[in-house]
C-alpha positions as CSV (number, residue, x, y, z in Angstrom):
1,X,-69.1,36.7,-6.6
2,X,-69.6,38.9,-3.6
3,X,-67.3,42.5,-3.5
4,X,-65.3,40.8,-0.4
5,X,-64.1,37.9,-2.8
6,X,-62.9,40.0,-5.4
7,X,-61.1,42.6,-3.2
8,X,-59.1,39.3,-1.9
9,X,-59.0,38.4,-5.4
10,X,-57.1,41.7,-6.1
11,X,-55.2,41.8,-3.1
12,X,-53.8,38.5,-3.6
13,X,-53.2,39.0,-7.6
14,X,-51.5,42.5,-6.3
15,X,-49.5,40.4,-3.9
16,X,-48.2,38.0,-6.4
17,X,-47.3,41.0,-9.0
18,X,-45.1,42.5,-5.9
19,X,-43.7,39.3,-5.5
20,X,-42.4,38.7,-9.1
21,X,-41.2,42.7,-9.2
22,X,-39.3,41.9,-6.0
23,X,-37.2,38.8,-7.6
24,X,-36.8,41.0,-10.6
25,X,-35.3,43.8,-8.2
26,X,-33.0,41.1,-6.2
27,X,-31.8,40.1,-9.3
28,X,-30.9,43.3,-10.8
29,X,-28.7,44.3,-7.7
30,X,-28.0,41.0,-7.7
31,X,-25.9,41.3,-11.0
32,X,-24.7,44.9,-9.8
33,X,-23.2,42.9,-6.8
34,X,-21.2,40.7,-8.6
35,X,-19.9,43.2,-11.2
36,X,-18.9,45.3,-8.7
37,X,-17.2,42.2,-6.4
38,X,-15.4,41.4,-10.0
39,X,-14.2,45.1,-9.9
40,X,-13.0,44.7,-6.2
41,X,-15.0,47.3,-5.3
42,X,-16.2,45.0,-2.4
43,X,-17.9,47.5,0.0
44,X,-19.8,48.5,-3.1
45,X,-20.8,44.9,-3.8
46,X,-22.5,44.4,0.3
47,X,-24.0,46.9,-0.3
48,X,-25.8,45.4,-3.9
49,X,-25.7,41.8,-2.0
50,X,-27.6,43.4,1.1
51,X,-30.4,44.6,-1.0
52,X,-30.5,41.7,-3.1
53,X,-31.6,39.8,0.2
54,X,-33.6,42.1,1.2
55,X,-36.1,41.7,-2.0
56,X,-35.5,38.2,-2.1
57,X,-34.5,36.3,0.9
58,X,-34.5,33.0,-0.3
59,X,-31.8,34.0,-2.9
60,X,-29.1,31.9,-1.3
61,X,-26.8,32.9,-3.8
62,X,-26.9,36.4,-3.0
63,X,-26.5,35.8,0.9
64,X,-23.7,33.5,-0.5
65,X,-21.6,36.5,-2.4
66,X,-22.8,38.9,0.6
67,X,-20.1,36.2,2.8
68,X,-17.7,36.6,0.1
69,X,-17.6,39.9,0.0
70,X,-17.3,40.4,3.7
71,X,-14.4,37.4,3.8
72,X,-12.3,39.7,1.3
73,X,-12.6,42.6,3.6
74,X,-11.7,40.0,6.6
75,X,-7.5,40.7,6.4
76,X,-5.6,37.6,8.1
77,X,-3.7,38.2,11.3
78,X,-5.4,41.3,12.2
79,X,-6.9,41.6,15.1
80,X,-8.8,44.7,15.4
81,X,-13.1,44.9,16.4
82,X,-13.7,46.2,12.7
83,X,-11.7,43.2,11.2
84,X,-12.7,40.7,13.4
85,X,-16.7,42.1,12.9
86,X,-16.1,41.7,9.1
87,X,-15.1,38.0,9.6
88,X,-18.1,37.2,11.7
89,X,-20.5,38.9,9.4
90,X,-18.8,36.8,6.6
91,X,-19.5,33.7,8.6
92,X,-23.0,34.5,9.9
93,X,-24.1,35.0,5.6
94,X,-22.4,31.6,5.7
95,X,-24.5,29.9,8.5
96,X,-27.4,31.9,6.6
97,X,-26.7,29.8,3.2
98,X,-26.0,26.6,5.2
99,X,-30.0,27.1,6.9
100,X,-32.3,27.4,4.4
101,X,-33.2,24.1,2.9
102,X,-33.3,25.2,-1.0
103,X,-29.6,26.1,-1.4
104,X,-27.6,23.5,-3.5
105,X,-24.9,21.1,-2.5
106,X,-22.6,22.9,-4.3
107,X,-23.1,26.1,-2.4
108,X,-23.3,24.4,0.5
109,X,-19.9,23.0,0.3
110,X,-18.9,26.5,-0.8
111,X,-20.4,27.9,2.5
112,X,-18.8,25.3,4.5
113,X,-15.4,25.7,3.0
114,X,-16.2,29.4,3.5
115,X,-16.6,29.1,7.5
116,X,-13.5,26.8,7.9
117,X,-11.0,29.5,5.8
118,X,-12.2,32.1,8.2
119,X,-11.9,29.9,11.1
120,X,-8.7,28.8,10.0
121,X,-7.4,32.7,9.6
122,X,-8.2,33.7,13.1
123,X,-6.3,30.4,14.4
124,X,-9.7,28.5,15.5
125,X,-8.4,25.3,14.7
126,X,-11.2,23.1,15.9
127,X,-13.8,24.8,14.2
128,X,-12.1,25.3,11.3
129,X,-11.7,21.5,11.4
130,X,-15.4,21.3,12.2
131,X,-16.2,22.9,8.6
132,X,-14.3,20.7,6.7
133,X,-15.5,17.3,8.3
134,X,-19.2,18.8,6.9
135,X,-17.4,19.0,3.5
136,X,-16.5,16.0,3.1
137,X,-20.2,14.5,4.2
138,X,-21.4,16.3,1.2
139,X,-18.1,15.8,-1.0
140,X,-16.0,12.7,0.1
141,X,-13.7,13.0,-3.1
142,X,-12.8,16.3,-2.7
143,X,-9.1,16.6,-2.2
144,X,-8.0,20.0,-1.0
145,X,-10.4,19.3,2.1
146,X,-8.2,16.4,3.0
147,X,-5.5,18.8,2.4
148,X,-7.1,21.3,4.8
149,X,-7.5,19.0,7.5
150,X,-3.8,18.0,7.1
151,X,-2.7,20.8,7.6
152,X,-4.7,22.2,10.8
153,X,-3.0,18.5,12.5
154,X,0.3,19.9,11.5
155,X,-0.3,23.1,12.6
156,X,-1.4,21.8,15.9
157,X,1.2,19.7,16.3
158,X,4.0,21.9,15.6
159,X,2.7,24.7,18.0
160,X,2.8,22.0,20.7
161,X,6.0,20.6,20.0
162,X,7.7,24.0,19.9
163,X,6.0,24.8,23.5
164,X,7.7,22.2,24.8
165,X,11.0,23.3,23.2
166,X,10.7,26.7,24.9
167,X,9.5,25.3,27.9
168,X,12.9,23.0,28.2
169,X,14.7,26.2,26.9
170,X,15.8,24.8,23.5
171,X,16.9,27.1,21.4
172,X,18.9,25.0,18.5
173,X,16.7,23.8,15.8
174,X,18.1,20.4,15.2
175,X,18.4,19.9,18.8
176,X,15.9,17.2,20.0
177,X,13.6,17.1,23.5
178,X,15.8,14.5,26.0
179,X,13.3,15.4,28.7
180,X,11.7,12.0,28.7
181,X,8.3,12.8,30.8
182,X,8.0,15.9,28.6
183,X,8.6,13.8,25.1
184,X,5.7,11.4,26.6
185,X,3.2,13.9,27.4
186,X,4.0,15.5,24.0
187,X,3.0,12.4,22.3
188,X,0.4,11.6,24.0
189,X,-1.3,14.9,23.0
190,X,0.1,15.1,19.1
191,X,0.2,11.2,18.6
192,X,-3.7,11.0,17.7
193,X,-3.5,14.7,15.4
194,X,-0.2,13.4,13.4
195,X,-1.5,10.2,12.5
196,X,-5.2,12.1,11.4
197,X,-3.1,14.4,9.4
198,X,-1.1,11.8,7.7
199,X,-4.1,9.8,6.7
200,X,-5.9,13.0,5.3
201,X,-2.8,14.0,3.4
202,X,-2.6,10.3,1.9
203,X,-6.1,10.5,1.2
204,X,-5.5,13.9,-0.8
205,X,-2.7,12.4,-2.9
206,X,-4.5,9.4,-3.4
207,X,-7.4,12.1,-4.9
208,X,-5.0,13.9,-7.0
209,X,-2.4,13.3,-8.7
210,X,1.1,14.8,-8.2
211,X,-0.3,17.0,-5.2
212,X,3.0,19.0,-4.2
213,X,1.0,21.0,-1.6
214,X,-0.2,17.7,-0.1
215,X,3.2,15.7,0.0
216,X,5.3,18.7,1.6
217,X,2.9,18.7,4.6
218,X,3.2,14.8,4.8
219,X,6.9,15.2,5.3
220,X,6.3,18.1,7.7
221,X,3.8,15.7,9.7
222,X,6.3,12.8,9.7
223,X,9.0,15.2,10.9
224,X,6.4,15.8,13.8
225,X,5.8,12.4,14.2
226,X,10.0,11.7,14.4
227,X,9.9,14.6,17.3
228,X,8.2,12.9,19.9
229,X,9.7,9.2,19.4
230,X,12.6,10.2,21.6
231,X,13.2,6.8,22.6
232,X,12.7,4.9,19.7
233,X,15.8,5.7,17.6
234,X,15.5,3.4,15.4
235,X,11.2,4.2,14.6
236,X,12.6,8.0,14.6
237,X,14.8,7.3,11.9
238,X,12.5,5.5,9.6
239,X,10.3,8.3,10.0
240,X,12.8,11.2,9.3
241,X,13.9,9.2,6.1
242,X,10.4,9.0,5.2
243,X,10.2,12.4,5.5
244,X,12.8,12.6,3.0
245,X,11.0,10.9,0.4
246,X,8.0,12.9,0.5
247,X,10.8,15.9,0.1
248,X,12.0,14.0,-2.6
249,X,8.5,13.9,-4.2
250,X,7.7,17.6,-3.7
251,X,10.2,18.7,-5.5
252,X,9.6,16.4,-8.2
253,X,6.1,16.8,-8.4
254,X,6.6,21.0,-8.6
255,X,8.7,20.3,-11.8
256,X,6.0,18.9,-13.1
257,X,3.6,21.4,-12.3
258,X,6.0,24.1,-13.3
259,X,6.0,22.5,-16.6
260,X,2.7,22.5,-17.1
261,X,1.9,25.8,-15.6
262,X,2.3,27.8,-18.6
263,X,-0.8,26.2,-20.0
264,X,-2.8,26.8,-17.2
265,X,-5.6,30.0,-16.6
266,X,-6.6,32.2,-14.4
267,X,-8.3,30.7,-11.0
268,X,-10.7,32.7,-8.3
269,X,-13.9,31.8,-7.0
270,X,-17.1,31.1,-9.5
271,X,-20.2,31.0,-8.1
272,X,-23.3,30.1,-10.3
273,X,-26.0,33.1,-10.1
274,X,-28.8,30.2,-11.0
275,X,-28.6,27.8,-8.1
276,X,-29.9,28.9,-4.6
């Protein structure tokens, strides 16, 4: 064996060695990362997370808690360059999960709901929507997606409706629109949105059981839906005493839950260090 072959021999054996020491390294601050992000010592944990990556990036898990940790720093309704950096380096660790072809469903559906919370937060609506559609191709049962995508139609919805209230100069809140061309437009825009939302929402209770959460936004979209049938008294009625029900249900279905809560533990997000 000539010297050439064993000096590639021993670079390649070296290379290997550094390899192993590297995944070693990424898991050590790897596990430093998380016990600080436990702590809420969150700019601590980037930090660990960041170096993690660095010495193993195809530790999807690692990128995954780096996101985390910047979403926590991301405060809703802020809207500064340093808050709104935070949630776009949050995303970007997301997108960085989501591309590289080893990381698990799970985490991929933890990515996903990831993007469409921050999306959500800053009140981008279609993306956020966006996110959760690629949820459900990779989880169809999952209920609180449903859920999510219920409420961005509502949230839609009502933001239009109450344009055209302050357009017409309405001020009461049980006063409805009489502007017939506006009442048209307005349901031509939140027609398709209210009946999406109301068959995500039926979709989520259908998924779980006794989903308060779920049945209040039902009788906020038929409420919605009752706002724009301005000349269809008698549809508008059957739809505000729908509404009703799902009232009805809510407060039954939080009994329930208030009964049972007692029993219940703590929640916060669990990711699992083994799968990439």
């Amino acid at each position: 064996m000539t010297k050439r072959v064993l000096a590639l021999l021993a670079l390649s054996a070296a290379l290997l060695m550094s390899t192993g020491c590297n995944k070693l390294r990424a898991r050590d601050q790897l596990n430093k990362g998380v016990q600080a992000y436990k702590g809420a010592r969150y700019e601590q944990a980037i930090e660990f997370f960041k170096n993690a990556v660095a010495y193993d990036p195809n530790l999807a898990v690692a990128k995954l808690y780096l996101a985390t940790a910047y979403a926590q720093q991301y405060v809703t309704g802020v809207d500064s360059p340093e808050n709104n950096k935070m949630g776009e380096q949050a995303i970007e660790q997301y997108k960085e999960v989501l591309r590289q072809s080893s990381t698990s469903e799970e985490n991929r559906v933890t990515a996903n709901k990831g993007i469409a919370s921050i999306y959500f937060n800053s009140k981008k609506f279609d993306e956020a929507k966006q996110y959760h559609n690629e949820v459900l191709k990779l989880d169809s049962k999952d209920p609180e997606t449903y859920y999510s995508i219920g409420v961005i139609d509502w949230t839609q919805a009502y933001q239009r409706r109450q344009e055209a209230r302050n357009k017409l100069g309405i001020q009461k809140p049980d006063e409805d629109i009489k502007d017939k061309k506006v009442c048209q437009q307005l349901r031509q825009e939140n027609e398709p949105i209210v009946n999406e939302g109301i068959q995500m929402l039926d979709k989520a209770t259908q998924l779980r059981e006794n989903y308060d959460d779920a049945t209040a936004y039902l009788n906020l979209l038929y409420r919605e839906k009752a706002g724009y049938e301005c000349d269809e008294p008698a549809a508008r009625d059957a739809d505000v005493a729908k509404a009703d029900e799902y009232v009805e249900k809510t407060m039954e279905y939080k009994k329930i839950k208030a009964e049972k809560e007692a029993n219940k533990g703590g929640g916060g997000i669990v990711l699992d260090e083994n799968k990439k």
